[in-house]
Structures are given as structure tokens and as C-alpha cells.
C-alpha positions as CSV (number, residue, x, y, z in Angstrom):
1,X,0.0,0.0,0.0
2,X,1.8,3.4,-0.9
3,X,1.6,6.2,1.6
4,X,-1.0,8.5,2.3
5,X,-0.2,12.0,0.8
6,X,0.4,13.1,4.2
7,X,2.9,10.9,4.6
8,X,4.5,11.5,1.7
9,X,4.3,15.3,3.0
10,X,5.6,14.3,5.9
11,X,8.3,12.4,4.3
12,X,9.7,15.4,2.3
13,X,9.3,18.2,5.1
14,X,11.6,15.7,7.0
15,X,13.8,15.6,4.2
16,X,14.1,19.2,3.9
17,X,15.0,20.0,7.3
18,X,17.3,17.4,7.3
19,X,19.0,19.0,4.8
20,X,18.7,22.5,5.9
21,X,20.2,21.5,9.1
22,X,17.4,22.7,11.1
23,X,16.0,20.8,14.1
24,X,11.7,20.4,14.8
25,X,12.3,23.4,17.0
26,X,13.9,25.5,14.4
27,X,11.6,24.5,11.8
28,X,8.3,24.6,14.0
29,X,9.1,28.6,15.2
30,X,9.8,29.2,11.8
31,X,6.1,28.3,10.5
32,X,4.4,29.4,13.5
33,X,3.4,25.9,15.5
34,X,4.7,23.7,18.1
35,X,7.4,20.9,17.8
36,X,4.9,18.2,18.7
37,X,2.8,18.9,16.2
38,X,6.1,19.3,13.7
39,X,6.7,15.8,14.6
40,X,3.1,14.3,13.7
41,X,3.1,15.7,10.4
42,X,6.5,14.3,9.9
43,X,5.3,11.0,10.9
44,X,2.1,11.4,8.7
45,X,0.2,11.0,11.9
46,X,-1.7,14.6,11.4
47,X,-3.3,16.6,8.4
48,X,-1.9,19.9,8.0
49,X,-3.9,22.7,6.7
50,X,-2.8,25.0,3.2
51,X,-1.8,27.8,5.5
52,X,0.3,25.3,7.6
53,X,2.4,23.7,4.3
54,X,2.5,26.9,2.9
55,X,4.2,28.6,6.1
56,X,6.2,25.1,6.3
57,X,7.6,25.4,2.9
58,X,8.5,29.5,3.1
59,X,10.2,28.7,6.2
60,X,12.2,25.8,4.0
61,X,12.5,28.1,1.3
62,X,10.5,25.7,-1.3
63,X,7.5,25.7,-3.2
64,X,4.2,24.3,-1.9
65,X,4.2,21.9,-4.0
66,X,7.4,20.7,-3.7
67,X,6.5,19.1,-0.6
68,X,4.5,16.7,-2.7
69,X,7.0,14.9,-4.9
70,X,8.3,12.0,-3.6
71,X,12.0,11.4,-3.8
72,X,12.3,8.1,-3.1
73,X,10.3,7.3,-6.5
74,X,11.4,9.9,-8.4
75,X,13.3,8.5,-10.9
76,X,15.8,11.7,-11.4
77,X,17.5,13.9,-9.0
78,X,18.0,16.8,-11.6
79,X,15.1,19.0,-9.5
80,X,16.5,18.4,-6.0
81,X,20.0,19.1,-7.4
82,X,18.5,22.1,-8.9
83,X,17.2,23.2,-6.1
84,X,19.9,23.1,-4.0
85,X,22.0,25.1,-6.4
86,X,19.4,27.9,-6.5
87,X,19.3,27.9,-2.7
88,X,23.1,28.6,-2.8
89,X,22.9,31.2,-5.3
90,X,20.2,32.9,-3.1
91,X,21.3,36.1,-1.5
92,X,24.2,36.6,-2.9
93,X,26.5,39.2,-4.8
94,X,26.7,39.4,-8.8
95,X,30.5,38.6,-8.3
96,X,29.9,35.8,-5.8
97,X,27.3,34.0,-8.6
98,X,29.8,34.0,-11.0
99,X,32.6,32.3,-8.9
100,X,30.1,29.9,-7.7
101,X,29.5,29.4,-11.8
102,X,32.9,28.9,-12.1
103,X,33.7,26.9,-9.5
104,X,30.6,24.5,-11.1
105,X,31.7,24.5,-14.6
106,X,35.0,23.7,-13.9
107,X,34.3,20.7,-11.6
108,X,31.6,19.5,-14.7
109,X,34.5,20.1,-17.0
110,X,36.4,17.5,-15.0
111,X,34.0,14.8,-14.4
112,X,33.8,14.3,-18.0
């Protein structure tokens, strides 16, 4: 039986934090609610409303429905990869972007 879409909500906001190095407590004051209930969702145990997975994913800095795909099915990584290069581009200088560019290309160019 796959999982509920809550679940799979749950699954991803996990995910996120996780990756954004942010604990339930970070991320809960962030949106506005409590740890506890941070934790259900994460667990799929509790429905979320819109305003709760929209202030969720501003506080993650994703889309809304972002926090739908699944990863673990997905059968590329392209948008997560893309994503995380846009979050490190985020906030910063015109020079800074184009080192960061650089510093990309070049390790591409060497892979290949």
C-alpha cells in the first residue's frame, strides 16, 4: 500500500529539514506551530492545513508543492540538485554568482 499523501508530505518536510540542518524546534518557530505537532506531520500521523504547508515550505524556502514529490520514486534527482544550487545562489552578490559558476563549470568540466 503506498503512503498517504500526508505521509509523503511528511516524508519530504523531514527531508528538507534534514537538509537544511534545522531541528523540529527551528523549523516549528519558523512556521508558527509547536514541535509536537512538527513531529506528527513528519510522521504522517496529522493533516496539515494549506496555510500550515505553505508557512512550512516558506520557512524551508521551497515551493508548496514541492513538498508533494516524492523522492524516493522519483526517478531523477535533476530537480532536487536544482534546487539546492538555487538555494546557494540565493542572497548573494553578482561577483559571488559567478565564482560559484565557475567553480561549477570547472568541476563538470572534469567529471567528464
Amino acid at each position: 500500500m503506498s503512503p498517504s499523501i500526508y505521509a509523503t508530505i511528511g516524508q519530504r518536510l523531514k527531508a528538507e529539514r534534514l537538509r537544511e540542518g534545522l531541528t523540529l524546534e527551528q523549523l516549528a518557530e519558523a512556521a508558527g506551530i509547536s514541535p509536537s505537532f512538527l513531529a506528527y506531520i513528519e510522521n504522517g500521523k496529522k493533516k496539515l492545513s494549506v496555510q500550515t504547508l505553505w508557512k512550512l515550505a516558506q520557512a524551508l524556502h521551497l515551493s508548496p508543492g514541492a513538498l508533494f514529490e516524492n523522492a524516493a520514486t522519483k526517478a531523477s534527482r535533476t530537480p532536487v540538485v536544482s534546487h539546492q544550487i538555487d538555494f546557494l545562489m540565493r542572497d548573494r552578490s553578482p561577483t559571488q554568482r559567478k565564482h560559484l559558476l565557475r567553480a561549477l563549470r570547472t568541476l563538470l568540466n572534469t567529471r567528464r
